[in-house]
C-alpha positions in Angstrom: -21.6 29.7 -13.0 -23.8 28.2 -10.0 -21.8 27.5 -6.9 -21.3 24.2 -5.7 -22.5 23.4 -2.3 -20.0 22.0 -0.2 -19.5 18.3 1.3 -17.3 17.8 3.8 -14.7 15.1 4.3 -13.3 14.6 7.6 -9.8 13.2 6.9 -7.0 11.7 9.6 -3.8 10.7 8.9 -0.9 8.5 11.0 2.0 8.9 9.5 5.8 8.1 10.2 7.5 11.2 10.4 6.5 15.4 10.5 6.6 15.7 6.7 5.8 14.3 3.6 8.7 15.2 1.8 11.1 13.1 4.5 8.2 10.5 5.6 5.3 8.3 4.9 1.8 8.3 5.1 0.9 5.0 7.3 -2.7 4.8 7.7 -5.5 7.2 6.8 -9.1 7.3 7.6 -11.8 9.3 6.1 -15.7 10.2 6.9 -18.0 11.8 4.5 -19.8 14.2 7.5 -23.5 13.8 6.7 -25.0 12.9 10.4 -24.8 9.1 9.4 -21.3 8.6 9.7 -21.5 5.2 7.9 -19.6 6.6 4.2 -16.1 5.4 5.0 -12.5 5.0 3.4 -9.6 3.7 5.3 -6.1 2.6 4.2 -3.0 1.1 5.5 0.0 1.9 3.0 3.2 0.8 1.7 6.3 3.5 3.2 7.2 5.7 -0.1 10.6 5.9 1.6 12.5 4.1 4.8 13.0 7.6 6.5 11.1 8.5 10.0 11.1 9.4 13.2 11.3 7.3 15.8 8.1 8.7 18.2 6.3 9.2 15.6 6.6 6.2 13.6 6.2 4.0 16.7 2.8 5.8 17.4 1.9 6.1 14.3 1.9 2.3 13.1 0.4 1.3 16.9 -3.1 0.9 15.9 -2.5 -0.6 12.5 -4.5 -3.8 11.5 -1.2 -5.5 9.5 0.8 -4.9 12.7 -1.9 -6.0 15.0 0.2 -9.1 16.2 4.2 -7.3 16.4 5.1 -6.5 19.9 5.5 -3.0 20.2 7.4 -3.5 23.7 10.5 -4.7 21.3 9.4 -2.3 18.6 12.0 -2.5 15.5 12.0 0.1 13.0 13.6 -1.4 10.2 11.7 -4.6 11.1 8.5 -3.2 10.7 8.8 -1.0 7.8 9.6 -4.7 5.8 6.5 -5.5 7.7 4.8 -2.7 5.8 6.7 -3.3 2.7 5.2 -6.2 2.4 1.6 -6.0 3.7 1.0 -2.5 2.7 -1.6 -0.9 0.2 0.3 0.5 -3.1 -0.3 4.3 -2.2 -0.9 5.2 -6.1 -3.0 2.7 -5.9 -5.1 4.0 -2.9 -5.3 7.7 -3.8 -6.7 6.5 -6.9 -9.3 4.2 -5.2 -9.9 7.5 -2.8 -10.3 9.3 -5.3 -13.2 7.6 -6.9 -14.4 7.0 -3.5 -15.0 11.0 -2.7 -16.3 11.6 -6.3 -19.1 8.7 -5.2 -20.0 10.8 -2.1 -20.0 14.2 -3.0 -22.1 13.8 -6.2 -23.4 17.5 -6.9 -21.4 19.0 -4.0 -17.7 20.4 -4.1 -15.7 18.4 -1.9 -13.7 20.0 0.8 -11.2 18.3 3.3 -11.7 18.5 6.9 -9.3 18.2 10.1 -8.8 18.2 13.6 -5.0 19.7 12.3 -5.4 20.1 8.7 -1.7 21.9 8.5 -0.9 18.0 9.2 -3.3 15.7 7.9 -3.7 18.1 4.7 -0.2 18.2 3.9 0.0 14.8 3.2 -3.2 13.7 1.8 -2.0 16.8 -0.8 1.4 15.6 -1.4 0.2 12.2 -2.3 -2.5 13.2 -4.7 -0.4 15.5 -5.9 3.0 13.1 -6.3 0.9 9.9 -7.5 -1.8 10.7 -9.7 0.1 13.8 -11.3 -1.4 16.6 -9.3 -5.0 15.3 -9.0 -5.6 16.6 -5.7 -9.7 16.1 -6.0 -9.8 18.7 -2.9 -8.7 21.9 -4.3 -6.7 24.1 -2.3 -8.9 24.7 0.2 -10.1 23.2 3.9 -11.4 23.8 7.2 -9.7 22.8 10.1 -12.3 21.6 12.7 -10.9 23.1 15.8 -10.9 26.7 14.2 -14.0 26.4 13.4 -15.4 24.7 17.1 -13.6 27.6 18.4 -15.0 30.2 16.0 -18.7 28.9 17.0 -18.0 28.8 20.5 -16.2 32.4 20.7 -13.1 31.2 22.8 -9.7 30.5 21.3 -9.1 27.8 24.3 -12.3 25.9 23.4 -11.0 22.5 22.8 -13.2 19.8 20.5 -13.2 17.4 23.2 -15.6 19.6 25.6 -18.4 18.0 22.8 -17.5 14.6 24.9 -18.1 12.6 21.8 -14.8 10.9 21.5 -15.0 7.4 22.1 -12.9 6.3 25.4 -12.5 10.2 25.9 -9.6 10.7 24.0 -8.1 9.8 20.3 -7.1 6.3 20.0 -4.2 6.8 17.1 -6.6 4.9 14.7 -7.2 6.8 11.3 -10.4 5.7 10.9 -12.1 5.9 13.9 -10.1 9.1 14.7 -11.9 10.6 11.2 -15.0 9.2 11.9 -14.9 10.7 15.6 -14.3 14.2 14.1 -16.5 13.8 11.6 -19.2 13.6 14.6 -17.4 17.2 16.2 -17.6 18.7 13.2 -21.4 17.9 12.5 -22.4 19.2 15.9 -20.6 22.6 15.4 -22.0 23.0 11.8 -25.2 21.7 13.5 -24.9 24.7 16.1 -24.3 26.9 13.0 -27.0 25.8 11.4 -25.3 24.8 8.4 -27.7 22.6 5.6 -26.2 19.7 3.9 
């Protein structure tokens, strides 16, 4: 059987806790990593659960569009997960549309996830394909995590994906999609460097 060529999707999450299991996926943003960067999918979800952790749900919810007029300065926790609760995306919902959505860009490619932290971002865009559409994780169990491979190309374990200066502002802004679409730009360049055909 003929081996698929691969498409890469470059995938961020912002989420309120460290772990699926005991948190929820608030946002995620993804990039189909082509050169254009114009194939898109982005998502703001309802919390599966009202667990978190404080840091991380504050700076995880601080670029969302639902949220864009709460006051972070008197930031709530409880008072914004009803917030979320009732502007949010259903997550089955939105893994199903995503779904359909990676199928419709990776048409005679095999589909594999990208990530500045895949351990991270992977873990949860896995648990939720694999706890709402009863284990139809489209990716497989397989990815690359962009940084590895930046650092492969670039023979230097301290090589750091920002040296490619093509974040916007410098630095990630905390915004799943634009955060995707920016290393969906780092990841180009190094496959670029490595000469890798789409």
């Amino acid at each position: 059987m003929e081996k698929l060529p691969k498409k890469y999707i470059s995938v961020d999450v912002e989420a309120s806790g460290k772990y699926p299991w005991n948190s929820s996926m608030l946002s995620f943003g993804a990039c189909v990593v082509d050169g254009k960067f114009d194939k898109t999918f982005y998502a703001e979800l309802k919390p599966l659960s009202r667990k978190y952790v404080y840091d991380n749900f504050r700076i995880g919810c601080s670029s969302l569009d639902i949220l864009k007029d709460y006051n972070f300065d008197n930031f709530n926790p409880e008072e914004v997960l009803d917030l979320l609760y009732k502007h949010g995306q259903n997550p089955s919902d939105v893994m199903s549309k995503f779904a359909f959505w990676i199928i419709s860009n990776t048409k005679g490619h095999r589909p594999v996830i990208c990530s500045d932290n895949l351990l991270f971002d992977g873990m949860f865009v896995l648990y939720y394909f694999s706890n709402l559409l009863n284990d139809g994780n489209i990716f497989g169990h397989s990815g690359e995590n962009i940084q590895s491979v930046f650092r492969g190309k670039a023979n230097d374990m301290s090589a750091n994906l920002e040296e490619l200066s093509l974040r916007e502002s410098g630095k990630l802004r905390h915004n799943a999609l634009q955060d995707a679409i920016n290393h969906a730009r780092e990841f180009h360049t190094a496959l670029t460097f490595m000469r890798h055909k789409y």
